[in-house]
C-alpha positions in Angstrom: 25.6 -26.3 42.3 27.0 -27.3 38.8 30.4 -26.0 38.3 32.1 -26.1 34.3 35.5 -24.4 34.2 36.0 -22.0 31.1 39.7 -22.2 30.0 41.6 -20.1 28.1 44.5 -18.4 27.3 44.3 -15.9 30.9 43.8 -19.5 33.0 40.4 -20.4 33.7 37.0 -19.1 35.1 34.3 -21.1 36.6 30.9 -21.1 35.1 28.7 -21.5 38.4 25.4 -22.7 37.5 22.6 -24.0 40.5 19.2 -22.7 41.1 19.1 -19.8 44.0 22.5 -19.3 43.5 21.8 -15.6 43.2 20.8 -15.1 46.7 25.0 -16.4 47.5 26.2 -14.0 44.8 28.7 -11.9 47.2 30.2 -15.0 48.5 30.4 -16.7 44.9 31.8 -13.8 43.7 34.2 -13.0 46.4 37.2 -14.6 44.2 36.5 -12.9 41.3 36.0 -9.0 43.0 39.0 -9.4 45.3 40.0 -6.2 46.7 37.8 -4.1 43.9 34.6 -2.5 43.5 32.1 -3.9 41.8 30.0 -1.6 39.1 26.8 -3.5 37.9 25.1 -3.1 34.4 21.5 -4.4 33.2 18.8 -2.9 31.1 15.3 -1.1 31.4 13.4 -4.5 31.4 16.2 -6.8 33.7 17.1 -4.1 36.1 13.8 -3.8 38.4 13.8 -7.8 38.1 17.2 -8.5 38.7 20.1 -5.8 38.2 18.8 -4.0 41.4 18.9 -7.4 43.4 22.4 -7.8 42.2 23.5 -4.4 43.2 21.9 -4.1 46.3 23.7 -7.3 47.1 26.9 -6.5 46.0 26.7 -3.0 47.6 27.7 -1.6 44.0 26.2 1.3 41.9 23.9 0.5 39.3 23.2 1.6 35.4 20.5 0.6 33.6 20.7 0.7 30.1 17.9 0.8 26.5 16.6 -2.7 26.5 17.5 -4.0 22.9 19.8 -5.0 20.0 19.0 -2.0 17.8 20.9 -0.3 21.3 24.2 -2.2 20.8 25.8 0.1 19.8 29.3 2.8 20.4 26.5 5.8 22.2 25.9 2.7 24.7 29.6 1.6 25.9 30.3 5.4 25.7 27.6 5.7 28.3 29.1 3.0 30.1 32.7 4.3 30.1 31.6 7.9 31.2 29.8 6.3 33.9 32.7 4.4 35.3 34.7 7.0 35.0 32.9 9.4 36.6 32.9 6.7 39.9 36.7 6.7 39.3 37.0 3.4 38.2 40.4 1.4 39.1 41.8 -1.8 36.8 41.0 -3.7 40.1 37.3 -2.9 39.8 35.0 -5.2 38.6 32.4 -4.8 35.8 29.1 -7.3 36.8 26.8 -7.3 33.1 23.5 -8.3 34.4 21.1 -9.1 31.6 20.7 -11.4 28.4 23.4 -11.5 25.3 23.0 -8.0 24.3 24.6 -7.0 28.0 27.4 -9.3 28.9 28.6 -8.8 24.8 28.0 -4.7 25.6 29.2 -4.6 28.9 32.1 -7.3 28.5 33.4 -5.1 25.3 33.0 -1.5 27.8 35.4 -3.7 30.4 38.0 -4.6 27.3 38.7 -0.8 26.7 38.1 1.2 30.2 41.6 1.9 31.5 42.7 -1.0 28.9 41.0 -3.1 29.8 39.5 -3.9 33.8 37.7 -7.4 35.0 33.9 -8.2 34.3 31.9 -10.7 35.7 28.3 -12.3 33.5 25.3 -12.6 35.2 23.2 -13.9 32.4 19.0 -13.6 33.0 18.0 -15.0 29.3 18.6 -18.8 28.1 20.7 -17.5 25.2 22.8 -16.0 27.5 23.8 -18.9 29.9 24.2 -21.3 27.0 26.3 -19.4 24.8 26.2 -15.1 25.0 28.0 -15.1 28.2 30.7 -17.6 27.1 33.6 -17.6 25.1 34.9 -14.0 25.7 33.8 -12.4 22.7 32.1 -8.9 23.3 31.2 -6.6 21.2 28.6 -4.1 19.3 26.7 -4.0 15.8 27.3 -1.1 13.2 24.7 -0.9 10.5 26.9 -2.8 8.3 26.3 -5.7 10.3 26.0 -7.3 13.5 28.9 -7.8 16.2 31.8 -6.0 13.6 33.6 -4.7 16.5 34.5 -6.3 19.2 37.3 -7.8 21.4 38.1 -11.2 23.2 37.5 -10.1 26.7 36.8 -13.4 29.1 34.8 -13.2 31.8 36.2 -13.8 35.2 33.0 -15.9 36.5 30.0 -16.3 35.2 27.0 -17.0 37.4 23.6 -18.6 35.9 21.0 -18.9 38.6 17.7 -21.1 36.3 15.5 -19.4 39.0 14.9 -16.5 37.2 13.9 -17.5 33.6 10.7 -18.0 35.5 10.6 -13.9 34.8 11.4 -14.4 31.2 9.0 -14.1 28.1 8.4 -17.6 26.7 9.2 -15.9 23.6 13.0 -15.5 24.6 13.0 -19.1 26.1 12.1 -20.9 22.7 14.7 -18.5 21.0 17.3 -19.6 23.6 16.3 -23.0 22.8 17.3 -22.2 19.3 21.3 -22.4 20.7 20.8 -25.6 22.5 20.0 -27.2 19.2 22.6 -25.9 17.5 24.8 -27.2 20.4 23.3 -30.6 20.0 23.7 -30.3 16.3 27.4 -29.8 16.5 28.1 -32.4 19.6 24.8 -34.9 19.4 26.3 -37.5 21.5 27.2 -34.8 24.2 23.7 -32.7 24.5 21.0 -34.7 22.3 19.3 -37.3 25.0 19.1 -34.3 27.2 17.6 -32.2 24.1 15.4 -34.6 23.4 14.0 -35.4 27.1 12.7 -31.6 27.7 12.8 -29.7 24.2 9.1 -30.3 23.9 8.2 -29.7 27.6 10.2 -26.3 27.8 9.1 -24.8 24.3 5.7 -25.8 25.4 6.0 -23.6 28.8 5.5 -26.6 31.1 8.7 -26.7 32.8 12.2 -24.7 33.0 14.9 -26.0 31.2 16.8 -28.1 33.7 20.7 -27.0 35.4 22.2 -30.4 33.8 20.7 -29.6 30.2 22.3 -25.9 30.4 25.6 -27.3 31.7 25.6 -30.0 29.0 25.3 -27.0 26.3 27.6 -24.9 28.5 30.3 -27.7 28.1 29.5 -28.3 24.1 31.0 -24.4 23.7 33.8 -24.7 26.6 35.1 -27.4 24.9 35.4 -25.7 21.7 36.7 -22.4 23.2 39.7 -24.4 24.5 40.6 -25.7 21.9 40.6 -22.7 19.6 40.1 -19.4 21.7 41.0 -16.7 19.0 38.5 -17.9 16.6 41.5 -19.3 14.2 39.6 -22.8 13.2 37.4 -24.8 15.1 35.8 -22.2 17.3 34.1 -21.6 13.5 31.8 -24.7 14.7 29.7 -22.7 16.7 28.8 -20.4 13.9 26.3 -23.2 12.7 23.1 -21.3 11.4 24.6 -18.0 12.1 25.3 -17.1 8.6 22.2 -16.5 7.6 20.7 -15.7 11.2 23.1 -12.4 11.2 22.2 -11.1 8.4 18.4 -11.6 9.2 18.9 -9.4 12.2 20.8 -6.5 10.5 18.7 -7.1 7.4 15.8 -6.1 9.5 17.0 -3.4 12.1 17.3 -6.0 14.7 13.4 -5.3 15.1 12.2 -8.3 13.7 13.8 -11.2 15.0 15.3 -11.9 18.3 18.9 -13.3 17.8 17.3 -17.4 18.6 14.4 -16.6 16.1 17.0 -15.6 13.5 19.4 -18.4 14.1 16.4 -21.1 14.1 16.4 -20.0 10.7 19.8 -20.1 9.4 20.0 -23.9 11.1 16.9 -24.7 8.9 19.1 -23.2 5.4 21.9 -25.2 6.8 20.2 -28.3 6.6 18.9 -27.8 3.7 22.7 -26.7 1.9 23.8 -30.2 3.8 21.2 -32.5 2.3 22.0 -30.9 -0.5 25.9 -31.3 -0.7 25.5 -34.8 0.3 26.3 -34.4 4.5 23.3 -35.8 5.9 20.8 -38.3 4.6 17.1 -37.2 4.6 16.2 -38.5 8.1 18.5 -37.1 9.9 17.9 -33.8 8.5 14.1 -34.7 9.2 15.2 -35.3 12.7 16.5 -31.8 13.5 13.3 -30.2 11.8 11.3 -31.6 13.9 13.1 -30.5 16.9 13.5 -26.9 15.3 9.5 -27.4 14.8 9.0 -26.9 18.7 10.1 -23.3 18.4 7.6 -22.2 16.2 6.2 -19.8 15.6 9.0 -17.9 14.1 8.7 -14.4 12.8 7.8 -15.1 9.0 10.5 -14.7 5.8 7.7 -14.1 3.3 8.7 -9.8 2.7 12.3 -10.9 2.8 13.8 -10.6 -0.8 17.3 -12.1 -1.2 18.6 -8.5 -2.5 17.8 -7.6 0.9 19.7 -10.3 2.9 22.9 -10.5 0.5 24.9 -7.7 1.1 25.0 -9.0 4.8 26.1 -11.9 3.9 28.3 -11.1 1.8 29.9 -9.0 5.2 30.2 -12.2 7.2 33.1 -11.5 9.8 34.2 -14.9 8.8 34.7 -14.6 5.7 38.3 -14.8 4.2 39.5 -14.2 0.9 36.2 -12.7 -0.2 34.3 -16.3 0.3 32.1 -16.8 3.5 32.7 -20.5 4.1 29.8 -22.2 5.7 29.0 -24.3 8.5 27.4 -26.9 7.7 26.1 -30.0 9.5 26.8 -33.6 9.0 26.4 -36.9 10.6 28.0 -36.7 14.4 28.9 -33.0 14.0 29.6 -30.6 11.8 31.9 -29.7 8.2 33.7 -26.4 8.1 34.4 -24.1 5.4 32.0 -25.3 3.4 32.3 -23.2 -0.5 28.5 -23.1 -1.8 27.4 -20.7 -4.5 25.6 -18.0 -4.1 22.9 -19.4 -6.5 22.1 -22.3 -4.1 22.3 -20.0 -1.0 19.7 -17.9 -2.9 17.8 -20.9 -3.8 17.6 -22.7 0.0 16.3 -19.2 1.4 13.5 -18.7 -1.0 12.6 -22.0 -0.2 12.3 -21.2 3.2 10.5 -18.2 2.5 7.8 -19.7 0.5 7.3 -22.2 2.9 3.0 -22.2 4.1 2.5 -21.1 7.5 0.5 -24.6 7.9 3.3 -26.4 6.3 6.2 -28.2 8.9 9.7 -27.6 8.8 9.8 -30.9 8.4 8.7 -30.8 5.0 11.1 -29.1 3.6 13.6 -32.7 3.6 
């Protein structure tokens, strides 16, 4: 078993990662529960797989919840909170989120505000979610404004990623959680990229799970940067790397379209493309990461996307300040925050993208 500690401002909780470590889950959890209950959440599709395993084995009651972004929403943590309620929930209870991003961010966000706020515990059963969902203690929920506009800082007490049961998952989600371990690599290379570039082909390809030490490798890529800058104030911003324009894809398109790696695959490509242009990377490097963003095709297609659909979510950015989202950009060894670029060459990167030829490589768009 791989253990990465998460710290932050509370102290620090351990990121348990090992295959089979499910079947250990009371004992692994033991710490984290103390003298509470635990309360478990999944969804329709994760709860017959997996949130009823983790129940059972917890002894706790379970709620299963609409599989889906377009169901991350206030009728869903309301659901939640009427439901612990109703179990008379305690502050020394223990919420258990049991699913991929859309749970731990719903569930951790339903564990900020019951009774102020009581413990929760990630469970993640999608790639996305052990590599980056289920750390950093953001939760939250979308509003049709945009996605994840209200939410809290919440951090987990443990989280516990068994690889054993992506074997369950859709290879559609695994390539979109691949999406994240890219952008991990692309903001720390020299801490993720020999381990990206030993199994990126073989995984999006469905010939092998992704292994515990290339998860924990992206796990500590996002640790790292949480510690240094919890609350989001400067650094964390790093990790918003192709996010820009993979938020507003989602909203743009009802959260029906894309899942949240699809979308974010995406927005790293128009990132690359704003950085060659600005001068941050040189034309082979840039070549480099399209052709490791290449194994995650296909990707749902831009072509119907206008860019009078996509701005106004953009312009809602929850980072922006002052009126000006300022980009992520990458650059050689990392990546360049804050990054001012007109609108006009935001505009013209995207419909680049969208007229790219399904035939056509990512690659030659450098």
């Amino acid at each position: 078993m791989i253990t990465v500690p998460l710290r932050h401002g509370s102290g620090e909780s351990p990121y348990l990662l090992g295959e089979g470590i499910l079947q250990e889950l009371p004992r692994l959890l033991a710490p984290a529960l103390g003298e509470g209950r635990a309360f478990v959440v999944s969804d329709d599709k994760v709860a017959a797989l997996w949130g009823e395993v983790v129940a059972e084995r917890l002894g706790a009651p379970l709620l299963s919840l609409p599989a889906g972004e377009q169901h991350k929403r206030w009728p869903a943590v309301e659901q939640v909170l009427r439901w612990l309620i109703g179990f008379g929930v305690e502050r020394r209870d223990v919420l258990v989120a049991v699913g991929g991003g859309v749970i731990t961010d719903l569930a951790g966000f339903a564990a900020s505000v019951a009774l102020r706020g009581i413990p929760w515990v990630a469970v993640p059963t999608t790639l996305l979610g052990m590599v980056d969902a289920a750390i950093g203690g953001k939760t939250g929920i979308d509003l049709e404004a945009g996605k994840n506009l209200v939410g809290t800082f919440w951090h987990p007490r443990a989280v516990v990623a068994d690889p054993a049961v992506l074997a369950t998952l859709d290879h559609r989600q695994v390539r979109a959680g691949l999406a994240e371990v890219v952008k991990a690599a692309m903001i720390a290379p020299g801490l993720l990229a020999h381990h990206l570039d030993g199994e990126l082909g073989e995984v999006a390809r469905g010939h092998r799970r992704p292994s515990a030490e290339a998860i924990a490798a992206a796990v500590r890529v996002k640790a790292d940067i949480v510690a240094a800058d919890e609350r989001d104030a400067g650094p964390r911003a790093a990790l918003n790397l192709g996010h820009t324009l993979g938020h507003a894809l989602e909203a743009a398109t009802r959260y029906e379209r894309f899942l949240h790696g699809e979308a974010v695959a995406w927005g790293l490509l128009e990132a690359l493309l704003l950085a060659l242009e600005s001068g941050l990377v040189e034309t082979p490097a840039a070549r480099g990461w399209a052709a490791r963003l290449e194994c995650l095709r296909p990707l749902p297609p831009l072509a119907d996307l206008s860019w009078e659909l996509l701005a106004p979510y953009l312009h809602r950015d929850k980072k922006r300040a002052g009126g000006t989202v300022g980009w992520v950009l990458p650059r050689q060894g990392g990546v360049t925050l804050g990054v001012a670029v007109a609108e006009e060459r935001v505009a013209a990167a995207f419909s680049r993208l969208r007229n790219l030829a399904p035939e056509a490589s990512f690659s030659s768009l450098f």
